[in-house]
C-alpha positions as CSV (number, residue, x, y, z in Angstrom):
1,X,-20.6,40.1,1.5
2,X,-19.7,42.3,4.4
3,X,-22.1,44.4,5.4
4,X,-21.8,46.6,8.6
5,X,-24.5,47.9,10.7
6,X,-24.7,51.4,12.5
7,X,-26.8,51.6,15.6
8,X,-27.4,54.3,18.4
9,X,-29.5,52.3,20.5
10,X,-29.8,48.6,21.3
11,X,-33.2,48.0,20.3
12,X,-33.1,49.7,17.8
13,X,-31.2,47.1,15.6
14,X,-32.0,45.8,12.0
15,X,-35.2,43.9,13.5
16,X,-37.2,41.7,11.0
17,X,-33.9,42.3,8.5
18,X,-31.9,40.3,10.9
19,X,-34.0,37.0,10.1
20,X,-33.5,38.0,6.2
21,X,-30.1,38.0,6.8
22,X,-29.4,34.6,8.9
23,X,-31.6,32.9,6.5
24,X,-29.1,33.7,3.7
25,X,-26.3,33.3,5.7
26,X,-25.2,35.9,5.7
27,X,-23.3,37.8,8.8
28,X,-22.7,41.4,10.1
29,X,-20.8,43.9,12.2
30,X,-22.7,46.1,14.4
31,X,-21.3,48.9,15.5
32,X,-23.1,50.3,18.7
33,X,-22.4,54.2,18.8
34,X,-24.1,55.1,21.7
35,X,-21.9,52.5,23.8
36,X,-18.4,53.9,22.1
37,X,-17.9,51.7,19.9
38,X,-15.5,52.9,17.1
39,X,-16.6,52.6,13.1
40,X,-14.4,50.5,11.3
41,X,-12.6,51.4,8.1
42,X,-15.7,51.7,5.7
43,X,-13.8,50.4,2.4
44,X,-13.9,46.7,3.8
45,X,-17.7,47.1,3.8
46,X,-20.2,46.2,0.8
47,X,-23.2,47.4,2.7
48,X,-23.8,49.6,5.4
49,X,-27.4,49.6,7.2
50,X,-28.1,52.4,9.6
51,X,-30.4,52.3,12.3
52,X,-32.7,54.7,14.2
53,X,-32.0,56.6,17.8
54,X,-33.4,58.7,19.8
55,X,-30.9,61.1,18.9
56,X,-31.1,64.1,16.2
57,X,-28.1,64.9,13.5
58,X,-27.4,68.2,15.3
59,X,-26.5,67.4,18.5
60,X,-23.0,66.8,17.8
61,X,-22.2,68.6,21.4
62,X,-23.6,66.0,23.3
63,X,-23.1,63.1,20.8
64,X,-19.2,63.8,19.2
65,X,-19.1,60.4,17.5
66,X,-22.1,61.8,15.2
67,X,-19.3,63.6,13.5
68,X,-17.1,60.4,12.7
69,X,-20.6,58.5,11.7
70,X,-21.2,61.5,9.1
71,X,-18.1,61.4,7.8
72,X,-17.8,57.4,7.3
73,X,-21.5,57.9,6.0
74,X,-20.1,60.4,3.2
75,X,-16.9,58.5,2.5
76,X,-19.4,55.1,1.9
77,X,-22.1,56.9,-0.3
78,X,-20.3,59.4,-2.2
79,X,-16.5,58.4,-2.7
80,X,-17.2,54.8,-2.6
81,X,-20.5,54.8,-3.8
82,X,-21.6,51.6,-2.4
83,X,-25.2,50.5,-1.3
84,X,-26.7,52.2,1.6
85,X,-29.7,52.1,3.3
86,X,-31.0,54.2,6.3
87,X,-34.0,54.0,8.2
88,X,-35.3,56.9,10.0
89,X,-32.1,58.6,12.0
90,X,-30.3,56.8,9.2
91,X,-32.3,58.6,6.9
92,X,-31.9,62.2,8.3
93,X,-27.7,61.1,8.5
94,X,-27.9,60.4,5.2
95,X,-29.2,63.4,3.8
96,X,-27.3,65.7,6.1
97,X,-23.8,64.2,5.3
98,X,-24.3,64.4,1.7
99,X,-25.5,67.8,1.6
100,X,-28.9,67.9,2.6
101,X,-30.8,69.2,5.6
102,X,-32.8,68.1,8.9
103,X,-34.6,70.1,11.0
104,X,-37.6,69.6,13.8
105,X,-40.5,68.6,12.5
106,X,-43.5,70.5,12.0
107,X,-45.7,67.8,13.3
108,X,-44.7,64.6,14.9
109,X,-45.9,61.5,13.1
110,X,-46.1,58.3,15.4
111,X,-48.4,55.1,14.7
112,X,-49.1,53.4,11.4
113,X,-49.7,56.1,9.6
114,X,-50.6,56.0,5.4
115,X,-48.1,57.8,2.7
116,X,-47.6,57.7,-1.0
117,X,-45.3,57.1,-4.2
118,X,-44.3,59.6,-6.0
119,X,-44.2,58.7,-9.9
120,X,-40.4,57.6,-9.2
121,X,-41.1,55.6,-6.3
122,X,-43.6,53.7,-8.2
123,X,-40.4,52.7,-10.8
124,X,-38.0,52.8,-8.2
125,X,-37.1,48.6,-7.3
126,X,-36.7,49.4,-3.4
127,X,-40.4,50.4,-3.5
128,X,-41.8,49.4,-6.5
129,X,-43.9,46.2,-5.1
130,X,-45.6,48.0,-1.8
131,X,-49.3,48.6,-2.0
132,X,-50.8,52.0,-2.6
133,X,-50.9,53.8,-0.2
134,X,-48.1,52.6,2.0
135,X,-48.8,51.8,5.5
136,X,-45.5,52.1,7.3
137,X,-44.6,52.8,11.0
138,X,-43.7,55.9,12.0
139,X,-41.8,57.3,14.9
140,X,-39.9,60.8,14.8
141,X,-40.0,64.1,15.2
142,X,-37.0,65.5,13.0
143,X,-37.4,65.3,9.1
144,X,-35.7,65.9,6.3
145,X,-36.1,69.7,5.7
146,X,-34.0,70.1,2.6
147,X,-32.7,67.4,-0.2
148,X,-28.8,66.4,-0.8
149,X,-28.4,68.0,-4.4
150,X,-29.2,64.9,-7.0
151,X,-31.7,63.3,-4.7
152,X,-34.8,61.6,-5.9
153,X,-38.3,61.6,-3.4
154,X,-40.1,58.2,-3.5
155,X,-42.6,59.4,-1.3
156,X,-44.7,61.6,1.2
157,X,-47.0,62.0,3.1
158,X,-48.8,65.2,3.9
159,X,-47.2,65.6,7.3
160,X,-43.5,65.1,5.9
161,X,-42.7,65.4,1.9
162,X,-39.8,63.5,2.4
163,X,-40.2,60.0,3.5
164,X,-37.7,58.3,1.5
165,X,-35.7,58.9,-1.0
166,X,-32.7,58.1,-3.3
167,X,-29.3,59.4,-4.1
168,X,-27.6,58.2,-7.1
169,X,-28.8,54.6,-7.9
170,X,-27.4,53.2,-4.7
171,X,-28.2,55.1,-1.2
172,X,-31.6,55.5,-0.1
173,X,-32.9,57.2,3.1
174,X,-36.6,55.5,4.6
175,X,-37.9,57.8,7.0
176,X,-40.7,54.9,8.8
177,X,-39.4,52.1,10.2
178,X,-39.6,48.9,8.0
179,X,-37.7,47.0,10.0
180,X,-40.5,46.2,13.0
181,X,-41.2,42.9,14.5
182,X,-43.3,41.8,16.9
183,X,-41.1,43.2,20.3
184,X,-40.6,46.7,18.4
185,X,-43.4,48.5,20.5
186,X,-42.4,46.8,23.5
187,X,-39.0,47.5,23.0
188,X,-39.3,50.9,22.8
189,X,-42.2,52.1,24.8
190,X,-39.4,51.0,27.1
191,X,-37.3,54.0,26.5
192,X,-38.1,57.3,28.7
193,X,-37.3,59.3,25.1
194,X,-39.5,57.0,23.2
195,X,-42.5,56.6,25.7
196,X,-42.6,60.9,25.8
197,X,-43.1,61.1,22.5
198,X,-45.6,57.8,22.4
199,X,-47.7,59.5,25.0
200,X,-48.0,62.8,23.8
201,X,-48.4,61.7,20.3
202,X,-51.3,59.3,21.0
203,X,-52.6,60.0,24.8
204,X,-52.3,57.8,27.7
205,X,-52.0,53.8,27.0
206,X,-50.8,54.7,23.8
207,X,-48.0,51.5,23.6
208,X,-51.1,49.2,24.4
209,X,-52.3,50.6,21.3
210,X,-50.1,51.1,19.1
211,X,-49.0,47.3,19.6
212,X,-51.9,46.0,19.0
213,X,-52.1,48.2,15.7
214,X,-48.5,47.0,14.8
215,X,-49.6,43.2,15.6
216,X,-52.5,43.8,13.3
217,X,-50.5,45.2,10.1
218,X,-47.5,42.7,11.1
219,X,-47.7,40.3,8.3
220,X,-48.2,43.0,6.0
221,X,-45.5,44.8,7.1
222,X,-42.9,41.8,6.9
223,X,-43.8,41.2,3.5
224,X,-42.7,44.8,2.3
225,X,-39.8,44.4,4.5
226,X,-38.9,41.2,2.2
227,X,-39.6,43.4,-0.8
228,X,-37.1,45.9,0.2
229,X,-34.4,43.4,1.7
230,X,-34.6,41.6,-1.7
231,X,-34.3,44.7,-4.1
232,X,-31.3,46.1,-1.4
233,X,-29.5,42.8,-1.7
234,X,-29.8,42.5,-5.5
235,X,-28.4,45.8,-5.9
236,X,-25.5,45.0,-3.2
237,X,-24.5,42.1,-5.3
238,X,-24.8,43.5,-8.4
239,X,-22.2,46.1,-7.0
240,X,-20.1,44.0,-5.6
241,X,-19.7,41.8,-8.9
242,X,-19.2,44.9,-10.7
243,X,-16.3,45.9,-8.3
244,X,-14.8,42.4,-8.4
């Protein structure tokens, strides 16, 4: 299985999916956008992952490649139509390059925060194991304002209706980050962009905090990371065997 990986950040890489991964044996091509790094030719990929940034989907001024990662995006999902999964940037990419639409969020949401299945989400595979309700990270401030026609909401929370979602039976967008590992926080407290929004989310010492909330719900969290990279690998190979 190839499977590439789209990042706009360093740290903000595959995290706890990466140990999923090397324990199959299974490898991957990043592709680090921020750095200039040029996106392959898509049709050699079964899988494409793509990460989070600190950037948002309109800012194609100061951030041209966002144009090629939209188009390779589209070309993947809808004339391909191979598995995709994106987590929060990679969410909002997804939606926007197949029709959809971002826009600022109302209301920031940053910590573990609690959302819930819609009646889909509860049949859906990706999420159909997680407890009720969900307690996910969350760190953004753009949302997904308006659905790609066909799309399918898994779930919400009252701050942002659309969390994730599917598109056809093989892309989904995941707005929290189900990813995290233990250096997540760290990681990205680290980041002037990050720390703003950290601080003025939660107050002062807020990545002192919020890692020690993240440490608290880690296990949990890994565990619904494992539901999801189980359910996204099953339906990768499934698609792969029916290509082959």
């Amino acid at each position: 299985m190839n499977i590439l990986v789209l990042q706009h950040l360093a740290v903000e890489h595959p995290g706890i999916f990466r140990d999923f991964l090397r324990a199959d044996g299974i490898t991957w091509t990043t592709v680090e956008l921020d750095a200039g790094e040029v996106i392959p030719d898509v049709d050699a990929f079964d899988l494409m992952l793509v990460m989070g940034g600190p950037q948002d989907v309109w800012q194609e001024s100061e951030h041209p490649w966002l144009r090629e990662e939209k188009a390779a995006i589209r070309r993947f999902v809808v004339e391909l139509k191979r598995p995709y999964l994106g987590i929060c940037l990679g969410h909002q990419l997804l939606a926007e390059s197949i029709g959809g639409r971002v826009a600022p969020a109302a209301c920031a949401e940053v910590g573990m925060m609690s959302l819930l299945r819609t009646d889909e989400g509860f049949r859906d595979p990706l999420l159909a194991g997680f407890d009720e309700p969900m307690t996910v990270l969350q760190w953004h401030g753009a949302e997904v304002a308006g659905l790609p026609e066909g799309a399918t909401i898994l779930a919400s929370s009252e701050a942002c209706r659309v969390q994730a979602f599917r598109w056809g039976a093989h892309a989904y967008g995941l707005q929290f980050h189900i990813e995290a590992t233990a250096d997540t926080v760290a990681e990205w407290a680290a980041i002037p962009t990050y720390a703003a929004s950290l601080e003025a989310a939660l107050g002062a010492d807020a990545a002192e905090r919020l890692k020690s909330d993240v440490d608290l719900h880690l296990p949990h969290l890994n565990r619904e990371a494992s539901k999801v990279y189980t359910a996204l690998m099953t339906l990768a190979r499934t698609a792969l065997s029916v290509e082959t």
